[in-house]
C-alpha positions in Angstrom: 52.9 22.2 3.7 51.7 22.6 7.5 49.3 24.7 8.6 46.7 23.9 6.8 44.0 21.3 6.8 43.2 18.9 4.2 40.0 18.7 2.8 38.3 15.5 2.2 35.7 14.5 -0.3 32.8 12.0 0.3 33.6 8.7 2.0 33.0 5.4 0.7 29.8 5.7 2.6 28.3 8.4 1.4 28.9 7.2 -2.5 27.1 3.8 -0.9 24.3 5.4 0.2 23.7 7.7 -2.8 23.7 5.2 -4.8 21.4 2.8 -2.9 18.5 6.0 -2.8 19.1 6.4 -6.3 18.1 2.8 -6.8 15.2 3.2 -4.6 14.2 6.4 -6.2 14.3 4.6 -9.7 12.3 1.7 -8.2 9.7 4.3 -6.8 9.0 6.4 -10.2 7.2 4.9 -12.7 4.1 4.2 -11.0 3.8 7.9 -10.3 2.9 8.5 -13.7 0.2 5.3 -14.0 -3.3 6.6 -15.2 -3.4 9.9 -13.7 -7.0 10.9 -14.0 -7.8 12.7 -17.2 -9.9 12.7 -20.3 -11.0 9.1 -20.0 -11.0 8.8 -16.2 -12.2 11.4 -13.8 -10.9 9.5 -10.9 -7.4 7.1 -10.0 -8.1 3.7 -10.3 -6.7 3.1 -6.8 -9.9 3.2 -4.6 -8.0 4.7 -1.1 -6.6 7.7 -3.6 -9.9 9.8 -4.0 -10.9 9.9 0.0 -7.0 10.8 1.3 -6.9 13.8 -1.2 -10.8 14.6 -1.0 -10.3 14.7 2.9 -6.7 16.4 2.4 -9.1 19.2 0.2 -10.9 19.5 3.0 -7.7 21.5 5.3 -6.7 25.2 5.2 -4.1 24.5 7.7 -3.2 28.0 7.4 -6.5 29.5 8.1 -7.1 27.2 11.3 -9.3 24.7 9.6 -7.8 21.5 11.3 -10.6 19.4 10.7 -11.5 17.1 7.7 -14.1 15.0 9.4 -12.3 12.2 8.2 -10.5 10.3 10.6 -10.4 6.7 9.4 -6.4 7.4 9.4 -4.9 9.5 11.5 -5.0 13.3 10.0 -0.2 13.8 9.8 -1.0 12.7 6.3 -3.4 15.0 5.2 -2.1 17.4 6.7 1.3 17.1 4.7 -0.3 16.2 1.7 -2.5 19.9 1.9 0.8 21.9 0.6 1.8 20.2 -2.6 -2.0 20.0 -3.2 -2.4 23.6 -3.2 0.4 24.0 -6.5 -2.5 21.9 -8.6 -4.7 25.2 -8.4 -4.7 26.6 -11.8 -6.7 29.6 -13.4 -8.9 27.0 -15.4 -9.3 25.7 -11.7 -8.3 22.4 -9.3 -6.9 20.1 -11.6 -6.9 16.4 -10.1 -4.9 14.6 -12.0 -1.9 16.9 -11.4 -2.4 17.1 -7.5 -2.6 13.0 -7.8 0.6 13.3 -9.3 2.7 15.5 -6.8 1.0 13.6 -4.0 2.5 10.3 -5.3 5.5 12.2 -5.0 5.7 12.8 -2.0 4.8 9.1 -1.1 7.7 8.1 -3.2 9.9 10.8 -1.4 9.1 9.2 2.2 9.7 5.9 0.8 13.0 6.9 -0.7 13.7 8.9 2.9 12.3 5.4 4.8 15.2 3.7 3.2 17.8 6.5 4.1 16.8 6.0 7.8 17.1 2.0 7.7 20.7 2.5 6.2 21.6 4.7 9.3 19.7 2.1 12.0 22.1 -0.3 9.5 25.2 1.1 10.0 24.7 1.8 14.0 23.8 -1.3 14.7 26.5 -3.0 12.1 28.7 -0.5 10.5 29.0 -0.1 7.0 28.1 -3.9 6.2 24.7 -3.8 8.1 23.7 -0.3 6.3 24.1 -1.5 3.1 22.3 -4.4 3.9 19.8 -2.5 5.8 19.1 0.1 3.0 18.9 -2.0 0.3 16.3 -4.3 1.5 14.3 -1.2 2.2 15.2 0.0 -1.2 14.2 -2.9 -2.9 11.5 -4.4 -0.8 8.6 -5.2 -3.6 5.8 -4.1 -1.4 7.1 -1.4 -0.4 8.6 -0.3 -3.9 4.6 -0.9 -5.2 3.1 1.5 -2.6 5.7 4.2 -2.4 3.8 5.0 -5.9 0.6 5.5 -4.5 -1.5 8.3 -2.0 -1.5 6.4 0.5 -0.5 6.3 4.2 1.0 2.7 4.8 4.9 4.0 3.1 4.5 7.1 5.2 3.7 5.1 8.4 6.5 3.4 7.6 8.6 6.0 7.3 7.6 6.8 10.8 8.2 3.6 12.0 11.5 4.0 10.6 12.3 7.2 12.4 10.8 5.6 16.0 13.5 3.0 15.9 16.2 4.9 14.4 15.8 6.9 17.3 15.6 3.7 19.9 18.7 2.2 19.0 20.7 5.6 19.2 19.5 5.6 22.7 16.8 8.5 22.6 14.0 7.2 23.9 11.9 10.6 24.4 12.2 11.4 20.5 11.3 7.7 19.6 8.4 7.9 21.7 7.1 11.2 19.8 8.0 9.7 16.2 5.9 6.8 17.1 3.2 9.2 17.7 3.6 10.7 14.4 3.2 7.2 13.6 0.1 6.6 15.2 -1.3 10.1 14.2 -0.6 8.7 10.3 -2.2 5.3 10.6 -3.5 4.1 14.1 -1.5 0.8 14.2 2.1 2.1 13.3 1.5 3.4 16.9 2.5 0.1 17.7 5.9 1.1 17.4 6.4 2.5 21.1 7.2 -1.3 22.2 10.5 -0.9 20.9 11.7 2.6 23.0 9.4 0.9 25.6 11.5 -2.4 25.2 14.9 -0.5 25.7 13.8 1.0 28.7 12.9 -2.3 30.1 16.4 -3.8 29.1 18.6 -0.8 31.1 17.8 -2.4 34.5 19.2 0.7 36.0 15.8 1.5 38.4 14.4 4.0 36.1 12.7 2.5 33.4 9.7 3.8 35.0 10.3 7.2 34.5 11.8 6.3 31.4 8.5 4.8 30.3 6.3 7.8 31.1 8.8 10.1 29.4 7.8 7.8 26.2 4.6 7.5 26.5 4.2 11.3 27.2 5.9 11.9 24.3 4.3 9.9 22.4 1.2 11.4 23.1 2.0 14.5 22.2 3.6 13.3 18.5 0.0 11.8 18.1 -2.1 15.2 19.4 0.7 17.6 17.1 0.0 15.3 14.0 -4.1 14.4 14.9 -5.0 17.4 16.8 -8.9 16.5 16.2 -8.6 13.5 18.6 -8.8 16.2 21.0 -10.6 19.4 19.3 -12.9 17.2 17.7 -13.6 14.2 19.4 -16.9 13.7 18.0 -15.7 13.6 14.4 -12.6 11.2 15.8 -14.3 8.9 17.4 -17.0 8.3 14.8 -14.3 7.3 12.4 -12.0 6.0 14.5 -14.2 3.3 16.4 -15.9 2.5 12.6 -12.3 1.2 11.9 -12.0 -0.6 14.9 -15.4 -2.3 14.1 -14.5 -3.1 10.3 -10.7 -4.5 11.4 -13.2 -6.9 14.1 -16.2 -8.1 11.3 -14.3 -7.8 8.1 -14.5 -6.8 4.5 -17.3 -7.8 2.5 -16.0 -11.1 0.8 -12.6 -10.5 0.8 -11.0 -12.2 3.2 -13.8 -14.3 4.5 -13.0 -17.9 5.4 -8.9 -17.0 5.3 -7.8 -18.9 8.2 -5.7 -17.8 11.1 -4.6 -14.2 10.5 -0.9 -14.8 11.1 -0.8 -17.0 8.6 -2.8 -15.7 6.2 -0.1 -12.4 6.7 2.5 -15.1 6.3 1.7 -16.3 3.2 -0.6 -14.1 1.6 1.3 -10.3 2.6 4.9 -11.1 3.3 5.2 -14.1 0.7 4.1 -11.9 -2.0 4.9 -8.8 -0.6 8.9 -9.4 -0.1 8.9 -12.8 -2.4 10.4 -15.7 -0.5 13.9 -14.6 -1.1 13.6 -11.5 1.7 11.2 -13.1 3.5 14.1 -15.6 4.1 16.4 -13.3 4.9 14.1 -11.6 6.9 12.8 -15.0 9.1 16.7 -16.0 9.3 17.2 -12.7 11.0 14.4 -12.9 13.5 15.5 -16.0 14.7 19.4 -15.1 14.6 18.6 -12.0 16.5 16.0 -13.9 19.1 19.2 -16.0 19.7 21.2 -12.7 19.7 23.0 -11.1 22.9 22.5 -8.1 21.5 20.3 -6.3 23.3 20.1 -3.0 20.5 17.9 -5.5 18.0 15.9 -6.7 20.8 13.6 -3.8 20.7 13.3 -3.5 16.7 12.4 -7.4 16.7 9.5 -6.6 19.9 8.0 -4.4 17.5 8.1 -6.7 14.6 6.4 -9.2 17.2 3.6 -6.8 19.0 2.9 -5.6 15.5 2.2 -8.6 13.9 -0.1 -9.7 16.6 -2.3 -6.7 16.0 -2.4 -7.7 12.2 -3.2 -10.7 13.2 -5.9 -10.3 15.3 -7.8 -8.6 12.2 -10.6 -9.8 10.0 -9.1 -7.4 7.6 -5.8 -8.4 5.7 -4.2 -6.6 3.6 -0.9 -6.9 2.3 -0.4 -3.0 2.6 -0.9 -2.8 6.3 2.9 -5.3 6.5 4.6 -1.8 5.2 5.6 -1.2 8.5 7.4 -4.1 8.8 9.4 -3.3 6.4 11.9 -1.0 8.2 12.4 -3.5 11.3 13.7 -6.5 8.9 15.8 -4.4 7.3 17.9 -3.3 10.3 17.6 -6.4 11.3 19.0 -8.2 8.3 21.6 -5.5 8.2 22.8 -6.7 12.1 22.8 -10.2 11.1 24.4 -10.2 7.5 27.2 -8.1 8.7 28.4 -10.9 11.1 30.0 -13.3 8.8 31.3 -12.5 5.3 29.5 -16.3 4.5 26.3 -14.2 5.6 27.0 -11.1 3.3 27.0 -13.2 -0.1 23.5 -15.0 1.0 22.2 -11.6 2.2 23.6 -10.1 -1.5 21.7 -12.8 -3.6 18.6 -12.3 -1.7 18.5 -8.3 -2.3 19.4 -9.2 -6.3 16.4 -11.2 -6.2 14.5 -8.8 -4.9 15.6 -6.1 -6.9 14.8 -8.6 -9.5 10.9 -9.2 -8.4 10.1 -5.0 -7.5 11.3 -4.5 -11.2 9.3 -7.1 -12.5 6.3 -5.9 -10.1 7.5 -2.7 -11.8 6.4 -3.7 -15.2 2.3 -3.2 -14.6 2.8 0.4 -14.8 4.7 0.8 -17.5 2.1 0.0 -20.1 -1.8 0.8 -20.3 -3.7 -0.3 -17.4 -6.1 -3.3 -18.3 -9.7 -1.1 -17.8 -8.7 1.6 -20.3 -7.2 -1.1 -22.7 -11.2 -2.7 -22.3 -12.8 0.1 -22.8 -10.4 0.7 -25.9 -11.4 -2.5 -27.0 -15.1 -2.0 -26.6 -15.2 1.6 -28.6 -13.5 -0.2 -31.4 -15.5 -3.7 -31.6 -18.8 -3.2 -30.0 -20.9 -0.8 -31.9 -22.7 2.2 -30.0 -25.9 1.9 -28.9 -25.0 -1.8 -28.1 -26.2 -2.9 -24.4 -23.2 -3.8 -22.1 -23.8 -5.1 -19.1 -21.9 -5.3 -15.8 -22.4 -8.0 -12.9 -21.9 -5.3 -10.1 -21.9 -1.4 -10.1 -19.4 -0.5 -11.8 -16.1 1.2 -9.3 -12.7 1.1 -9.8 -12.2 -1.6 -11.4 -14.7 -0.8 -14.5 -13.5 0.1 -17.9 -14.4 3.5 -18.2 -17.2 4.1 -20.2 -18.0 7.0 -18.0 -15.5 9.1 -16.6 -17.9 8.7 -13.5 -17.2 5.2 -12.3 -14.6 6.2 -10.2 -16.6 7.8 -7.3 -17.2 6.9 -3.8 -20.7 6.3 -3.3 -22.5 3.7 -5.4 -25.6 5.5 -6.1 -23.9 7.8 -7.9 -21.8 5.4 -9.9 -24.7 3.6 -10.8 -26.3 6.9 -12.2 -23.3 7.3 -14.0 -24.0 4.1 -15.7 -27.8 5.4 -16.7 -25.9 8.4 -18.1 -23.5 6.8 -20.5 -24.5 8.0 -24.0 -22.9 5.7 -26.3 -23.9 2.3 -24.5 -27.3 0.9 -22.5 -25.1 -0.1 -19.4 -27.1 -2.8 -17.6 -26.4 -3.5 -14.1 -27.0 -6.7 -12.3 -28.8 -6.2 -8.8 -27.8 -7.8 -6.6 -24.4 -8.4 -7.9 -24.3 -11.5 -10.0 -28.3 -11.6 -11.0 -28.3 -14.1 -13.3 -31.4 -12.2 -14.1 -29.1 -10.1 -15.9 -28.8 -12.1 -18.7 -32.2 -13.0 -19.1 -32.2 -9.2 -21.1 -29.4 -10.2 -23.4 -26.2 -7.6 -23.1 -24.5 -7.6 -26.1 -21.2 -8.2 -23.9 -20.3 -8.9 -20.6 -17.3 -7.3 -18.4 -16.1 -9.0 -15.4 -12.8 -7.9 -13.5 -10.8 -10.5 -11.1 -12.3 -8.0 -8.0 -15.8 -8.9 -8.6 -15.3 -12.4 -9.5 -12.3 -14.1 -7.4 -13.7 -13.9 -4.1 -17.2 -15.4 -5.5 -15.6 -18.0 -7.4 -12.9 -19.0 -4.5 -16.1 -19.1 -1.9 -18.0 -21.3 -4.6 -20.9 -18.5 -3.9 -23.9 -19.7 -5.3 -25.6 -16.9 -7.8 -21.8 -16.8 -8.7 -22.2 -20.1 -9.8 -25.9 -19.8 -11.4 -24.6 -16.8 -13.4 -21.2 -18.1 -14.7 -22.9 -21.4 -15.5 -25.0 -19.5 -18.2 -22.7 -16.6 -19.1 -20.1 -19.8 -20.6 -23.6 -21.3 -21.9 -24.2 -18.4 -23.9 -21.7 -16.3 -24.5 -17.8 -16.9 -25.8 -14.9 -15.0 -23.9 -13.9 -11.9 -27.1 -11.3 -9.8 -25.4 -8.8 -10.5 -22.0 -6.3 -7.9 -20.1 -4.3 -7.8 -17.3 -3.2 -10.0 -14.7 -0.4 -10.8 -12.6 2.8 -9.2 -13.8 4.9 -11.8 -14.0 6.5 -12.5 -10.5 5.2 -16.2 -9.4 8.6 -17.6 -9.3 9.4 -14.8 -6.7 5.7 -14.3 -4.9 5.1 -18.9 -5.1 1.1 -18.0 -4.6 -1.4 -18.3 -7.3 -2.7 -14.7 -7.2 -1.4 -11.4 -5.8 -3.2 -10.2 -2.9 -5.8 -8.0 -3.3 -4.2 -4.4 -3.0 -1.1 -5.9 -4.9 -3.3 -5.8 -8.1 -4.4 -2.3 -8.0 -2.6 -1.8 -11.4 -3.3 -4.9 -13.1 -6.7 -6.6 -12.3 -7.8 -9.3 -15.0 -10.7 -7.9 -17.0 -12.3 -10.1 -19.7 -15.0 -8.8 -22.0 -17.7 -11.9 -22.8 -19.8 -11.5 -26.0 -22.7 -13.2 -26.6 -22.4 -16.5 -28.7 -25.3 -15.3 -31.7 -23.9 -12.0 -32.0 -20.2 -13.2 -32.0 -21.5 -15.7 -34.7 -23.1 -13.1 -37.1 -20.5 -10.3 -36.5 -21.2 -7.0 -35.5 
């Protein structure tokens, strides 16, 4: 018949893409669910949780209360976060656990959509070829899989990043310089993203990249004012917060990552390696260098911003392997453009993503069975009779069992009052941390967790030493959890990272030699 037009169902595309968010979406589950605060914990066991929604609280967007005098990260976040936090109002009141839960959502939902954007930088750059590659490293990224699950605001950074160079290599440089203020207005670094519109501008050579420059950067500005708009109607509050981050990226945190060498590589082998597991990090490195080599001036700008980015992390005293997210989106479109050009490329590229789809799943696995703290405090109802002393080598935080639903607070006077209000045990803290004075009044156990103990022990600190010298002395090792799920052949280091063991920390319960000798 003529006359009429045919209609068409989905393309090949569209069923490839569908199913490559429905991987990522599958990926990005499971740790929504992991120890939502309830009966046994007040508060998540991921420290950065309780300040985003507790700042996020704070908002009545609709009601012109912009401010929530917390501006350690910029304020797009909360601000987002304020509308799916208002459905966790009940009658019986706020409940916690529930806005913890719909707020991991919506991490996981900008992950899912950060993978969704790579596919379409993918298949711009590369076709179909280079969006499948594209999306599925974003899809199946471990790091990025791990904290799409939590409320945080490294995944949606990233998902700005995304959007900024989406936007640069479909040659619209004004919108790529006001997603990469949405970046900045999310997390101050992911600002860093304006090199690649800037970049582009640079590479027309047509007279105007001047004016093309100032269009970004004016754009870009306002992006950062829509999404922090306390940077200018409270600059007091801004500025407090935002030059304490500037001063705790120059000196540090605490322990942590004291005596780490040069930053970039410390980021090289301590973030990425871990973070994507050698198999996309090779990929990823073979598609820097391929595109550095590359006539193609559309990746140039996406690899600049891999470049000035990991600079800035690199100039940091604080490392952690959550602030790479952002890179995430630039090696996928770039390992998308590079696959794509031979079909030799394509299988290498294939059996890299398996792999990774391999370690996320197996990273995966630490929320799908009780977290190591509530299995210890499981463990110490049931063995260690009440009334019993326990004692702890630091105040206790986020990584303490829960013997009070109180340990999960921000400020450590009032976990440590927490401790002096636990009914069923004497809770003994050590001060300072790792007072071998401590055992001089004779706990009846011991609980160390890897976060109190691995930086100590890796430093050879010297109370560390004092203390652990008499806590093997005197008392035998009764109960271990946690630890690594099991990824080394994927990650190669000894240890995940420090915010890559959020749900599995190692936490060993050490009882004291007599008592384990007499029985309870």
């Amino acid at each position: 018949m003529t006359g009429f037009a045919v209609r068409r169902g989905p393309d090949r595309a569209f069923w490839t893409l569908t199913a490559i968010l429905l991987l990522a979406a599958l990926l990005r589950l499971p740790g929504t669910l992991w120890e939502l605060p309830g009966p046994e914990h007040q508060y998540s066991y991921h420290p950065d949780e309780l300040p985003v929604l507790g700042a996020a609280s704070k908002l009545d967007p609709l009601r012109g209360q912009l401010n929530p005098r917390f501006y350690n990260y910029g304020t797009l976040q909360l601000y987002l976060l304020w509308f799916p936090m208002q459905l966790a109002e009940t009658p019986k009141g706020f409940s916690y656990g529930f806005a913890v839960l719909v707020c991991r959502l919506v991490t996981a939902a900008m992950g899912v959509a950060t993978v969704a954007l790579c596919w379409a930088a993918g298949r711009r750059l590369a076709g179909p070829a280079g969006a499948a590659v594209a999306g599925l490293f974003a899809a199946v990224a471990p790091l990025h899989v791990q904290h799409s699950q939590f409320v945080t605001v490294d995944v949606p950074s990233g998902m700005w990043v995304a959007a900024a160079l989406l936007a640069t290599v479909s040659g619209r440089p004004a919108l790529a310089g006001f997603l990469a203020g949405l970046a900045a207005a999310t997390k101050y670094t992911a600002g860093a993203v304006i090199a690649a519109p800037l970049t582009a501008a640079i590479l027309e050579r047509d007279g105007a990249a001047g004016k093309r420059g100032a269009l970004i950067c004016g754009a870009a500005a306002a992006g950062f004012l829509l999404g922090c708009p306390g940077a200018a109607l409270y600059p007091q509050d801004f500025l407090r917060d935002f030059l304490f981050e500037v001063h705790h990226a120059r000196t540090g945190h605490g322990l942590v990552f004291l005596e780490t060498g040069p930053g970039w590589l410390y980021h090289i082998l301590h973030s990425l390696l871990p973070g994507l597991g050698w198999p996309l990090l090779s990929l990823a490195a073979a598609s820097l260098f391929l595109t550095i080599r590359s006539r193609d001036r559309r990746l140039w700008p996406v690899a600049a911003f891999a470049g000035v980015f990991f600079l800035i992390l690199s100039m940091g005293q604080v490392r952690f392997a959550r602030y790479t997210v952002p890179l995430v989106p630039a090696f996928a479109m770039l390992a998308g453009a590079a696959a794509a050009g031979t079909p030799v490329r394509m299988k290498l590229a294939g059996a890299a993503l398996a792999l990774g789809g391999t370690h996320a799943a197996l990273l995966n696995t630490a929320f799908l069975q009780p977290d190591p703290r509530t299995q210890a405090a499981s463990w110490i109802r049931t063995n260690v009779p009440a009334g019993s002393s326990v004692g702890l080598v630091s105040p206790p935080w986020f990584y303490t069992p829960p013997l009070s639903r109180e340990f999960g607070r921000l400020r450590e006077d009032m976990r440590i009052r927490a401790a002096q209000e636990v009914v069923d045990y004497r809770i003994l803290v050590a001060r300072p941390d790792w007072n071998p004075a401590l055992l001089d009044e004779r706990p009846d156990v011991v609980i160390v967790s890897s976060y109190e103990s691995f930086d100590r022990e890796r430093l050879g600190e010297r109370d560390y030493r004092k203390f652990v010298d008499r806590l093997t002395k005197e008392y035998r090792t009764a109960a271990e959890f946690g630890g690594d799920p099991p990824v080394r052949a994927f990650s190669l280091v000894a240890h995940l990272p420090h915010d890559m063991q959020y749900p599995s920390p190692r936490i060993i319960v050490y009882e004291r030699a007599d008592r384990a000798r007499s029985g309870p």
